[in-house]
C-alpha positions in Angstrom: -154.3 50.0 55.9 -157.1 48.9 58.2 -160.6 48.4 57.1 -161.3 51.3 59.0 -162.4 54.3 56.6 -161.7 57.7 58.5 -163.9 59.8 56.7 -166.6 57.6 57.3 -166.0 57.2 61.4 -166.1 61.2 60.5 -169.1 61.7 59.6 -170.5 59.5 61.5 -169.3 61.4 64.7 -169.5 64.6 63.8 -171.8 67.3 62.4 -170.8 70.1 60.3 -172.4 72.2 57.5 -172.0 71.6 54.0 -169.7 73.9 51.6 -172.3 75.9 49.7 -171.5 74.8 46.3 -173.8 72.1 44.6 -172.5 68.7 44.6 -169.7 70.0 46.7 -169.1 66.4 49.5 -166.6 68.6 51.8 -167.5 70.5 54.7 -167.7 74.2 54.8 -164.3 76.2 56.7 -164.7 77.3 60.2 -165.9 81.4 59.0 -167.3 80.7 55.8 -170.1 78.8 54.2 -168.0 77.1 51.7 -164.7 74.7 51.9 -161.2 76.0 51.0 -161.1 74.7 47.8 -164.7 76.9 46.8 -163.6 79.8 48.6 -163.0 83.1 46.9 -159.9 84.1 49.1 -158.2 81.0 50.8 -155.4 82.9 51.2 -157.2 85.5 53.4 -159.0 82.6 54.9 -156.0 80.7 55.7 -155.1 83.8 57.6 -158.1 84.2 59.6 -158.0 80.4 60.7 -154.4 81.2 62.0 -155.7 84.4 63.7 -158.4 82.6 65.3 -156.3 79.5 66.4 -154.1 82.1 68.2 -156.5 84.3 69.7 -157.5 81.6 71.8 -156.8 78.5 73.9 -160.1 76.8 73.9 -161.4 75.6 70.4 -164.3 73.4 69.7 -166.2 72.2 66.0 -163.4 73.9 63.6 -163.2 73.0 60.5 -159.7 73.8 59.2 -159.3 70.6 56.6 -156.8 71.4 54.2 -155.2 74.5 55.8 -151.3 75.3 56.3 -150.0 76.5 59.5 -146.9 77.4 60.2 -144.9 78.7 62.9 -147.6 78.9 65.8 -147.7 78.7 69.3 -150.6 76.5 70.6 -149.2 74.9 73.3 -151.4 74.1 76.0 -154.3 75.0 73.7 -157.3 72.4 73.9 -159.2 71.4 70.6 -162.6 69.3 70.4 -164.4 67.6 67.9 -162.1 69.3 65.2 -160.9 68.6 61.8 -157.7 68.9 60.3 -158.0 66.6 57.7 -155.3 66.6 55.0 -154.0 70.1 56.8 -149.9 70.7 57.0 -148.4 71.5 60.1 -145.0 72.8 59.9 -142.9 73.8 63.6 -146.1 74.5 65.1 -145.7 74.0 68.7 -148.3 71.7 70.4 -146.9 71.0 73.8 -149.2 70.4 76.5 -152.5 70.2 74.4 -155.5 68.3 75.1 -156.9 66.7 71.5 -160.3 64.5 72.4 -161.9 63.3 69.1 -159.8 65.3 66.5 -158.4 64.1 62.9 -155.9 65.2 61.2 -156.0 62.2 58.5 -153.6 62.8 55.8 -152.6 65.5 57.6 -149.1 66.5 56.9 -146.6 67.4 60.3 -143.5 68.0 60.3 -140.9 69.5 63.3 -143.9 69.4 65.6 -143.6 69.2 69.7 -146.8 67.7 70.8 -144.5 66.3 73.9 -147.4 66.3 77.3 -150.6 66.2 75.4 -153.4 64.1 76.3 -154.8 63.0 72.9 -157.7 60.6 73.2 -160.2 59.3 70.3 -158.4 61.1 67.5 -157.5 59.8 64.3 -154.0 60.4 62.2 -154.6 57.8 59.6 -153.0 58.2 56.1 -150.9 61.1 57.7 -147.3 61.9 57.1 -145.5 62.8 60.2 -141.6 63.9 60.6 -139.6 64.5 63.2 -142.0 65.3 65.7 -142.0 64.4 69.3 -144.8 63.1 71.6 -142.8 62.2 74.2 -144.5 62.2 77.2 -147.8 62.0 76.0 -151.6 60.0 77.0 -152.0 58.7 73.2 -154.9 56.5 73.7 -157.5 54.9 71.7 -156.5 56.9 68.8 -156.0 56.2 65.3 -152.6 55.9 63.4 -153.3 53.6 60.8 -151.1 53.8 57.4 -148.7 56.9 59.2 -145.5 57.5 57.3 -144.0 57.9 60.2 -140.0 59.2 60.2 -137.8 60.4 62.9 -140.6 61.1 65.3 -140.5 60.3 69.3 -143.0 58.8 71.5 -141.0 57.9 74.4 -142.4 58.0 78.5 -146.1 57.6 76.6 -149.3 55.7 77.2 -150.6 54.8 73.7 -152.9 52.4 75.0 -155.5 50.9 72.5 -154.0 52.9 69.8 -153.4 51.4 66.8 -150.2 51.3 64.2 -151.6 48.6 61.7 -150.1 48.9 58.2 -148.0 52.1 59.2 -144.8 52.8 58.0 -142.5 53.6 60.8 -138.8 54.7 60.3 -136.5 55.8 63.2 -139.0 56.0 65.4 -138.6 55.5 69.7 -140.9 54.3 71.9 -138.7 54.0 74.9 -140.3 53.4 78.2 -144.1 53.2 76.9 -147.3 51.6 78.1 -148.0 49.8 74.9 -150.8 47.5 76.2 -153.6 46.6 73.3 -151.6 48.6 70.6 -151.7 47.2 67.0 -148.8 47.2 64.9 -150.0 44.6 62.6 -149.3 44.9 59.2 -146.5 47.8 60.0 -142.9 48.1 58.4 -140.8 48.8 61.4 -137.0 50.1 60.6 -135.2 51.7 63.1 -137.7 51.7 65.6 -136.8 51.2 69.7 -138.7 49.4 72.2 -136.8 49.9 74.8 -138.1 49.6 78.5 -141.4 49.3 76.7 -143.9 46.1 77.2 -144.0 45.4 73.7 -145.0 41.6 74.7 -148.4 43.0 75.1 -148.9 45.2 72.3 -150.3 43.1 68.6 -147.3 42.2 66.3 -149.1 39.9 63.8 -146.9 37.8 61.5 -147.6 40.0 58.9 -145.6 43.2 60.8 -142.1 43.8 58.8 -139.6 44.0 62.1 -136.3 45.2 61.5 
């Protein structure tokens, strides 16, 4: 893992009330003044959060750390200066979507298309992704530091300036990608395709695990 500490580059970014309990360090959920863990219905809170990511496309300063979403439609959505730290994503559909200073650190996705999104300045460290695909996508300057990364796609993508460093990445593609200033250093790489890609100037330090 880098030195970098997430939460910290977090706070330092971004702005958000406090949950309402004393002592409480989280941030209080998008529609109520305290965090999911304080609430007195995160189950009808969890519900809300999925009504209001599908009502519509446009979403700036949520708050939705910790939630589970399954199932939804959000493709072509655009999301700002939002947190989705530690949430789970399971086959929600993210194609086309524009993600500018997000984080979903120890997020969990699974069976996610993200395939044509422009993601900029967001951060995925810690998080454990499977089998999703961002093919296609403008991944740049963001933050995928410590990933456990399985069966997941990032073929025809710009990741430019993003960064891999101590991730574990297993059967993962990145065929035909702009991989300019990426960091892999410190990764265990198994199963993992280059192909077409100018890996000569992405960062493999000697300490990166190659297959």
């Amino acid at each position: 893992m880098s030195n970098e500490r997430p939460c910290e580059y977090r706070e330092a970014m971004l702005s958000f009330a406090r949950c309402a309990i004393p002592a409480c360090p989280e941030h209080a959920a998008s529609g109520s003044d305290r965090c999911l863990r304080h609430s007195d219905s995160p189950e009808e809170l969890q519900r809300e959060a999925a009504s209001l990511l599908s009502r519509s496309r446009e979403h700036a300063r949520l708050n939705l750390s910790g939630m589970r979403f399954s199932g939804l439609d959000l493709s072509g959505h655009q999301f700002t200066s939002c947190l989705f730290s530690r949430a789970a994503f399971q086959a929600v559909n993210l194609r086309g979507c524009s993600l500018h200073l997000c984080f979903f650190d120890f997020a969990e996705l699974s069976d996610c298309p993200f395939d044509g999104s422009k993601i900029m300045y967001s951060v995925f460290a810690g998080a454990r992704i499977a089998r999703c695909d961002f093919s296609g996508c403008d991944l740049l300057h963001t933050n995928l530091n410590g990933i456990d990364c399985l069966e997941t796609k990032f073929d025809d993508s710009d990741l430019y300036f993003s960064r891999f460093i101590a991730s574990r990445l297993t059967a993962v593609s990145f065929v035909d990608c702009n991989l300019k200033k990426v960091h892999f250093s410190a990764a265990i790489l198994n199963q993992v395709s280059f192909k077409y890609s100018n890996y000569e100037e992405a960062e493999f330090k000697e300490d990166s695990i190659l297959p």
